[in-house]
C-alpha positions as CSV (number, residue, x, y, z in Angstrom):
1,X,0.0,0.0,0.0
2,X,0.9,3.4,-0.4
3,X,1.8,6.4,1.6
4,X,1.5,4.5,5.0
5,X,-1.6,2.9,4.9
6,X,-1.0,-1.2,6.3
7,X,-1.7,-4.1,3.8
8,X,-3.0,-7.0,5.4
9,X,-2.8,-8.6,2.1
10,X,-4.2,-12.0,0.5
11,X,-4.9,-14.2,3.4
12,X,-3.0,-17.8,1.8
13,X,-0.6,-15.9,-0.7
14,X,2.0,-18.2,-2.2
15,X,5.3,-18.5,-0.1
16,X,4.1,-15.0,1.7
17,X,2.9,-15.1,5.4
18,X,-0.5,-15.6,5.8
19,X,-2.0,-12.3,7.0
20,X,-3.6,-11.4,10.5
21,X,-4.4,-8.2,12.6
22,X,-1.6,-6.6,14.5
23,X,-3.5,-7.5,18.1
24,X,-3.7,-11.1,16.8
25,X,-0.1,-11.9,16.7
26,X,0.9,-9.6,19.8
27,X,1.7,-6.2,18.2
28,X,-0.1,-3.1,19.2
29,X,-1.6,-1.4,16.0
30,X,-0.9,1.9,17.6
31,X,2.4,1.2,18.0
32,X,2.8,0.3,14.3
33,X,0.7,3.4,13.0
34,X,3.6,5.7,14.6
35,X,5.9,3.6,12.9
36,X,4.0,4.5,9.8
37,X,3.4,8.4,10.3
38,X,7.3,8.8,11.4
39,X,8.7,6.8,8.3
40,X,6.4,9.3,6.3
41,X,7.9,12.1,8.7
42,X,10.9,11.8,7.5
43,X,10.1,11.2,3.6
44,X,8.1,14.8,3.9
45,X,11.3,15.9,5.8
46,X,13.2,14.6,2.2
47,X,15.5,12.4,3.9
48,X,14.9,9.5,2.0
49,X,13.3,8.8,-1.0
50,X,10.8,5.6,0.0
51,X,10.7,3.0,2.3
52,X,9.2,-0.3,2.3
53,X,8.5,-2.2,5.4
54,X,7.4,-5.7,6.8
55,X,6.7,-7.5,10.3
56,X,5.6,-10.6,10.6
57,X,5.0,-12.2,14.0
58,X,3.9,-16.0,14.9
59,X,4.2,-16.4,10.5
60,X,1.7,-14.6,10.1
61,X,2.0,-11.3,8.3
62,X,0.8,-8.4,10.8
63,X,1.8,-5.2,8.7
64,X,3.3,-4.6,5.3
65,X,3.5,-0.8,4.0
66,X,5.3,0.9,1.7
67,X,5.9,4.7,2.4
68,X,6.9,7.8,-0.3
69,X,8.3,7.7,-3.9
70,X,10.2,5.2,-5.8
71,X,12.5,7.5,-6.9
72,X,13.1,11.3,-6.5
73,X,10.3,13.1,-8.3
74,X,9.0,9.6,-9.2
75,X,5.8,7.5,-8.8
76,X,5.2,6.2,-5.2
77,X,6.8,3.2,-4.2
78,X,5.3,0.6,-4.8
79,X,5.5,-3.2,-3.7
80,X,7.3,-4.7,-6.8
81,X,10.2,-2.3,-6.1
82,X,13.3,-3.6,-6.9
83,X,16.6,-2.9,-4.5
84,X,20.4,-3.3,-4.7
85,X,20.4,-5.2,-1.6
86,X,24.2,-5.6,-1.6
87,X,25.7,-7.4,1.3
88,X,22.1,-9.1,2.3
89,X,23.4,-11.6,-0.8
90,X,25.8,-12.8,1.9
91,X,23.0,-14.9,3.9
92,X,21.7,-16.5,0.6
93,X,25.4,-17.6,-0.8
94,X,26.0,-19.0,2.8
95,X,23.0,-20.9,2.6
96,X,24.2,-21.9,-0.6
97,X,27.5,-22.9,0.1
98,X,26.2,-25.0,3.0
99,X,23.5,-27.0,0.8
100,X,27.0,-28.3,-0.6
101,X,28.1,-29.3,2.9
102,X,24.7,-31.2,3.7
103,X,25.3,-33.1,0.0
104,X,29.0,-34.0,1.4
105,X,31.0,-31.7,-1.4
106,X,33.2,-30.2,1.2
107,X,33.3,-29.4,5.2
108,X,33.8,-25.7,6.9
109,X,37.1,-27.5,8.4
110,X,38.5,-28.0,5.1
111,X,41.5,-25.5,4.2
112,X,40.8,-23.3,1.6
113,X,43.6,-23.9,-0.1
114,X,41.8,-27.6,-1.3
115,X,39.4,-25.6,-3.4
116,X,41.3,-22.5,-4.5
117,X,45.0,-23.4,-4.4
118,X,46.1,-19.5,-4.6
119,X,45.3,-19.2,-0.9
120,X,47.8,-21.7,-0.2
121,X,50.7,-19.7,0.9
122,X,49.3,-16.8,1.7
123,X,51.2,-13.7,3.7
124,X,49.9,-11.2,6.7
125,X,50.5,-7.9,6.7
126,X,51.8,-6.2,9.3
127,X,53.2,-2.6,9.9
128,X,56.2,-1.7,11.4
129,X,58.0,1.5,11.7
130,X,56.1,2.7,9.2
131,X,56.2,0.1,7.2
132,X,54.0,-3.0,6.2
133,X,56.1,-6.3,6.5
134,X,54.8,-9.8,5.3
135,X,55.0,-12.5,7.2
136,X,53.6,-16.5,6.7
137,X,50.4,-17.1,7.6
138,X,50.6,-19.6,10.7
139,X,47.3,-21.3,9.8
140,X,45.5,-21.9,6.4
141,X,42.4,-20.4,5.9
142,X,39.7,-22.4,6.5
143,X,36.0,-22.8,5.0
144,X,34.3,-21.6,8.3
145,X,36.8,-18.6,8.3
146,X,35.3,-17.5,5.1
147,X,31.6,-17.7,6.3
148,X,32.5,-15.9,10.0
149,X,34.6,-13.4,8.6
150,X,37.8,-14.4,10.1
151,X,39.7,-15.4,7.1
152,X,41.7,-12.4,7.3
153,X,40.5,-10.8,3.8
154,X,39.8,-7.3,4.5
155,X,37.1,-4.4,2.5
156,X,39.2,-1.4,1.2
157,X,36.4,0.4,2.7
158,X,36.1,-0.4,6.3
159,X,39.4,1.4,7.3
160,X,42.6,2.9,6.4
161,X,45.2,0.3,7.6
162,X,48.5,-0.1,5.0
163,X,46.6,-3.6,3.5
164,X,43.5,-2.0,3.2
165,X,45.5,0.8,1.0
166,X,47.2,-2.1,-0.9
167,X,43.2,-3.1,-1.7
168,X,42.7,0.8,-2.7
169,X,45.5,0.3,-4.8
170,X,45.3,-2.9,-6.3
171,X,43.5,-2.3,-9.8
172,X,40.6,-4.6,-8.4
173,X,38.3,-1.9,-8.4
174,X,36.7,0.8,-10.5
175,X,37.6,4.3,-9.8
176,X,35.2,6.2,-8.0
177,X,36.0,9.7,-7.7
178,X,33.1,10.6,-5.2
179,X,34.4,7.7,-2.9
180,X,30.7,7.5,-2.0
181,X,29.8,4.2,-4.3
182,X,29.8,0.9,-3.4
183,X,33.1,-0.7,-5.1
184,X,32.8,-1.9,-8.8
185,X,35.2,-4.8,-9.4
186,X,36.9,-4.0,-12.7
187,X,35.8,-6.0,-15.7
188,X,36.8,-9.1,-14.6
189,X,35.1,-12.3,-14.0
190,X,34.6,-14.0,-10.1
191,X,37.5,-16.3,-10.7
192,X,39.6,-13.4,-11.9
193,X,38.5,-11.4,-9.2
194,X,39.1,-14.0,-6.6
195,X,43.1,-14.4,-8.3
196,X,43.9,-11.5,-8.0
197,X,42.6,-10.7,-4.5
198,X,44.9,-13.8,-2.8
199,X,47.9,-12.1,-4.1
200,X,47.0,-9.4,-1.5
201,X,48.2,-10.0,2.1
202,X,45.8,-10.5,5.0
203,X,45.2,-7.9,7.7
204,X,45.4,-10.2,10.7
205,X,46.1,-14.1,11.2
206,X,43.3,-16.4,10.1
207,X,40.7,-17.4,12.6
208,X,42.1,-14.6,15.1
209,X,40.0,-11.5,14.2
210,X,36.1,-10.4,12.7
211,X,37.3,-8.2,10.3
212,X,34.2,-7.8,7.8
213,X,35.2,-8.6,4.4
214,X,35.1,-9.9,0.6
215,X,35.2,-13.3,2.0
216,X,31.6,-14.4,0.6
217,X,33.1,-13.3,-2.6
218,X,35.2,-16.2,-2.0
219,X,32.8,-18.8,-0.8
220,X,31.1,-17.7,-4.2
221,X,33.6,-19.0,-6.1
222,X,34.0,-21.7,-3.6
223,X,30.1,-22.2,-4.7
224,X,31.7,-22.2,-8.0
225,X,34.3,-24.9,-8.0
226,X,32.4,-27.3,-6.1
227,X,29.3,-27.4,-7.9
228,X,31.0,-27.1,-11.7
229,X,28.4,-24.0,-12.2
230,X,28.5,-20.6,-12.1
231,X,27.2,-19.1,-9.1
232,X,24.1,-17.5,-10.4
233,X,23.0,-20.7,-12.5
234,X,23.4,-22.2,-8.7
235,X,21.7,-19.4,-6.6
236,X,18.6,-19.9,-9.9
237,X,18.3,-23.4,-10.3
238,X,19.0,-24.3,-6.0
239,X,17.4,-21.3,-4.2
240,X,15.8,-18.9,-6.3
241,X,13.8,-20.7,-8.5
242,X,12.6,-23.3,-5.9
243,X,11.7,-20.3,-3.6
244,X,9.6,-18.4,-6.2
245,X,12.0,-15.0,-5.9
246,X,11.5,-14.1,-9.7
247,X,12.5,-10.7,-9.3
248,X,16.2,-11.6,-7.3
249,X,19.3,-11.7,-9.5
250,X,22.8,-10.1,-10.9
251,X,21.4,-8.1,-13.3
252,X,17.6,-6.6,-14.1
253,X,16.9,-6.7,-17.5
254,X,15.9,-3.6,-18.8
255,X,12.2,-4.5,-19.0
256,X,12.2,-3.9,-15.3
257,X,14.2,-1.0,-15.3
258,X,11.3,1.2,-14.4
259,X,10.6,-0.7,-10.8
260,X,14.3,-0.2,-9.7
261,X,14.6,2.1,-6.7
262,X,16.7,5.2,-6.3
263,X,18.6,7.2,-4.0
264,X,18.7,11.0,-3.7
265,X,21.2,12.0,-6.3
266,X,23.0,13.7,-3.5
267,X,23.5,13.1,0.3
268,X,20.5,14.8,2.5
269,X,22.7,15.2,5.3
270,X,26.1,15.7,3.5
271,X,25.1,16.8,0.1
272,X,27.8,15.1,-1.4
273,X,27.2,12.8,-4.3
274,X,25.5,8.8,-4.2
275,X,26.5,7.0,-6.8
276,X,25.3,3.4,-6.2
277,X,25.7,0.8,-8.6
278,X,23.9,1.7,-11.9
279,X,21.0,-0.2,-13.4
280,X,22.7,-0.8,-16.9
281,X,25.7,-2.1,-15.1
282,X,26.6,-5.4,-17.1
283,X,29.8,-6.9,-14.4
284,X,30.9,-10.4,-15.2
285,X,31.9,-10.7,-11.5
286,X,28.8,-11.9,-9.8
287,X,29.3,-11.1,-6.3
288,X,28.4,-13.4,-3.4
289,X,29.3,-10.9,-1.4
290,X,26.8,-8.0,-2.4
291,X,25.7,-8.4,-5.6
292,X,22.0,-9.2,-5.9
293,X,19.0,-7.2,-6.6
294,X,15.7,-8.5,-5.2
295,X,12.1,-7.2,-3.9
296,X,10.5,-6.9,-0.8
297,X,8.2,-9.8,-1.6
298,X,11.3,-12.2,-3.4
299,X,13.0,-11.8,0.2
300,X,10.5,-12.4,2.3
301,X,10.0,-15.8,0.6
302,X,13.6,-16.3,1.8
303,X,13.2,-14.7,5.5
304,X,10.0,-17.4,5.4
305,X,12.0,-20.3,4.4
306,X,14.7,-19.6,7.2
307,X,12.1,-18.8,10.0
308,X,10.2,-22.0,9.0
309,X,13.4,-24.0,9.5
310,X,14.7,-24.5,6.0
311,X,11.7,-25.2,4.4
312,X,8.7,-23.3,2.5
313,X,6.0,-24.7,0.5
314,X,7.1,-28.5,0.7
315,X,10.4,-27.9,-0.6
316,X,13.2,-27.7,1.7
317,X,16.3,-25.4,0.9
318,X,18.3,-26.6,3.7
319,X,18.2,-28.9,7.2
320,X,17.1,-27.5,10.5
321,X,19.9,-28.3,12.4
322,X,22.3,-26.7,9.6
323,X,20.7,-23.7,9.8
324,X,20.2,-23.3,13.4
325,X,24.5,-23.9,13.3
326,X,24.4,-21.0,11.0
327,X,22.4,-19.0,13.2
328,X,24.8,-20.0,16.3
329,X,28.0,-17.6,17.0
330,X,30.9,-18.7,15.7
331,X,33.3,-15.9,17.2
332,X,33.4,-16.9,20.6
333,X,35.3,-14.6,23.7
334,X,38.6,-15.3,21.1
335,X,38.1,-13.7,18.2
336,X,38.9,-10.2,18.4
337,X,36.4,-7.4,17.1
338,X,38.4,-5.8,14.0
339,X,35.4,-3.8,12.4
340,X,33.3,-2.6,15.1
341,X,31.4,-0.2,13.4
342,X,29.6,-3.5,12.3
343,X,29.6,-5.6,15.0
344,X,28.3,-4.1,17.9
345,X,28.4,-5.2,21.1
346,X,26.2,-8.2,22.7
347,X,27.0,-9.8,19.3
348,X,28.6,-12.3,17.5
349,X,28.6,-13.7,14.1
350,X,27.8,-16.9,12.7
351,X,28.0,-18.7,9.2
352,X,26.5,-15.8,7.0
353,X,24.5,-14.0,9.7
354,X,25.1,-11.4,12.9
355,X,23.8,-13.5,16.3
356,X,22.6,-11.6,18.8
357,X,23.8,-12.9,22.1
358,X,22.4,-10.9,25.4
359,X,19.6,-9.0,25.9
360,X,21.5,-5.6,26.4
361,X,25.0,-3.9,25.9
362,X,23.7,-2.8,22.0
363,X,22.5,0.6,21.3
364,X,18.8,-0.7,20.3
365,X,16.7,-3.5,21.8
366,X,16.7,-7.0,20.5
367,X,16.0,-10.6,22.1
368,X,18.9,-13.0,22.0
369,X,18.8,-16.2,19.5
370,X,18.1,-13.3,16.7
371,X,20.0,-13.4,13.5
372,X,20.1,-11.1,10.7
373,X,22.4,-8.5,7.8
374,X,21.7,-5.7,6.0
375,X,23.0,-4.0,2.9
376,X,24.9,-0.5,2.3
377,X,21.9,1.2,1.2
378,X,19.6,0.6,3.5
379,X,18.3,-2.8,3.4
380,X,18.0,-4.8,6.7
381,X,16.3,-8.1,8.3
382,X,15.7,-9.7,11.3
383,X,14.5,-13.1,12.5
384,X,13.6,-13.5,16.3
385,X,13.0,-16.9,17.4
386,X,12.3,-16.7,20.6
387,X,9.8,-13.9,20.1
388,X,8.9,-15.3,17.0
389,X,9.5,-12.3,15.1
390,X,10.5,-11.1,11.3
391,X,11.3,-7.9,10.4
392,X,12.7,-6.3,7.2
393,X,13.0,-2.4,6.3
394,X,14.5,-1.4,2.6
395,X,15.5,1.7,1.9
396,X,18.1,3.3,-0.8
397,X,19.5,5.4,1.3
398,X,23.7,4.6,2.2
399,X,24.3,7.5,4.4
400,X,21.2,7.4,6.1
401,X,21.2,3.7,6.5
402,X,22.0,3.2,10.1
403,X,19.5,5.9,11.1
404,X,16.7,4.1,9.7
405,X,18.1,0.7,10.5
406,X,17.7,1.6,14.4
407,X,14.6,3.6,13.8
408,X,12.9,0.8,13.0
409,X,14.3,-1.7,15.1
410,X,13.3,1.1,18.0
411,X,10.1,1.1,16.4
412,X,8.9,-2.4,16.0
413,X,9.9,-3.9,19.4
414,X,8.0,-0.7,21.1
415,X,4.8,-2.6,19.6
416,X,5.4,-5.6,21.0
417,X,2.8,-6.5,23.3
């Protein structure tokens, strides 16, 4: 629905949650019609173009709205609107890669050199006097390191150390003059890509440190080698296709070009350019890591399958207890915290998804057991077990991202009854 009214929607919709009123399912519909007038606040405050929303509680569908335009000056947004959901692609290539585990194609013990043999020797940067000295890795790189983040791969992004600047300077990447777009890998294809970056040295020791990274670039191509298909031929034919998420790939043909949503072409608070990636872009790189476009609807079929325990419709993606060791932290008290701008405290991280751990020491509520991601512009999810609870918000708005992202977390546990 448009410009905050709530859609209760078809009752028995295919792969959706069946719908119910807010009281039904424990929310108050007060609660949830402030969460609709201050989401329109702030796009009458021109802070963000649109955003879509969704909260489902008990699976059952309790409130579903879509709020503003679908692009600057544009029609209103509407609930076929497509997103660049960048680094919410990470749960789904996770998933993905672990499908392979359950078939007994690999194990996340399994050194990463077995699959890729350019990780086998690979060197860790560290800076001395001023200078960045390489030294031998003292443990391979292992599967489960790639899915937790503690392979010791690095984003360019995420700080200013000497081997992120190495990154910066690699040729990997398209030029971006703003420096306010998400990184285009240069015209080469994932296996190129994935090359080139082991030549790079690793910012800390493997399985020492959460430093977020292009590592589920690498369990792409991982995806890739074990399978004997390319990863999006694998993400259609295993998950997409079987889940019904038409509208979810690498790249929108231009037939839908006119449901894709946009970002203010410049920063409300900063007023400095966004650039994020364009519509026509064509990359042969197909990035586990960020790279998918998909819908509101085409990732709530996904959020269903993984509250439901793997399964949606009769056809099961992947097993219960996989997922729920997916869902479990994989950090543990040893793992230092090296990007912590992402990881926030009374958290951990598990194989594709954030964990929430305690009840507290974060900056917005949240019940432990819950996993989730989110994307640079905006995009965000969260499934509650114990509350039974699903949440998603997508946006296009990078700068503005974690704003909304604890606005609406705020938000939608205030309506919990």
């Amino acid at each position: 629905m448009q410009d905050g009214a709530v859609d209760q929607g078809p009752a028995n919709d295919f792969h959706t949650f069946p719908a119910a009123s807010a009281e039904q399912v424990g929310l108050s519909s007060a609660a949830l019609a402030r969460l609709t007038a201050a989401m329109q606040r702030e796009v009458d405050a021109k802070r963000v173009p649109g955003v879509s929303m969704l909260i489902a509680r008990g699976g059952r569908l309790a409130y579903r709205c879509d709020v503003g335009a679908l692009r600057p000056g544009g029609p209103a947004l509407a609930s076929d609107a497509i997103f660049r959901i960048f680094s919410m692609t990470k749960p789904i290539a996770s998933v993905a890669l672990m499908m392979l585990v359950e078939e007994g194609r690999l194990f996340i013990s399994d050194p990463l050199a077995k699959f890729l043999p350019e990780f086998a020797s690979m060197k860790v940067g560290v800076e001395s006097g001023g200078k960045l000295d390489l030294i031998a890795a003292n443990k391979a790189i292992t599967i489960q390191d790639l899915l937790r983040h503690t392979s010791g791969l690095a984003y360019a992004f995420t700080g200013n150390s000497a081997v992120q600047r190495l990154y910066r300077d690699s040729q990997l990447f398209a030029p971006d003059p703003t420096n306010t777009r998400m990184q285009l890998v240069r015209d080469l294809t994932t296996a190129e890509f994935v090359t080139a970056l082991a030549k790079l040295p690793l910012i800390d020791q493997p399985g020492t440190v959460w430093n977020y990274s292009h590592s589920t670039d690498v369990v792409g191509r991982v995806v890739e080698v074990v399978s004997g298909q390319s990863l999006g031929v694998f993400l259609q034919e295993r998950i997409l296709a079987p889940l019904g998420m038409h509208d979810t790939s690498f790249q929108v043909p231009p037939d839908k070009y006119e449901r894709i949503a946009e970002p203010f072409d410049r920063d409300p608070d900063t007023g400095k350019p966004v650039q994020l990636i364009a519509k026509e872009s064509r990359q042969r790189f197909e990035s586990a890591g960020g790279g998918l476009w998909s819908t509101m609807d085409d990732y709530t079929r996904f959020m269903r399958m993984l509250y439901l325990g793997g399964t949606l419709d009769g056809t099961r993606i992947i097993g219960r207890k996989t997922l729920a060791f997916m869902a479990s932290d994989h950090l543990g008290p040893n793992v230092r915290n090296g990007t912590p701008a992402l990881l926030a405290p009374g958290h951990g991280f598990g194989l594709g998804f954030c964990v929430r751990l305690v009840p507290g020491m974060a900056s917005t509520p949240g019940t432990p057991g819950e996993f989730y991601w989110g994307g640079l512009a905006g995009t965000a999810f969260w499934i509650a077990p114990q509350e039974e609870l699903v949440a998603m918000m997508m946006i296009q708005g990078p700068g503005q991202r974690d704003y909304y992202r604890h606005m609406f977390r705020n938000m939608v546990h205030a309506a919990l009854i």
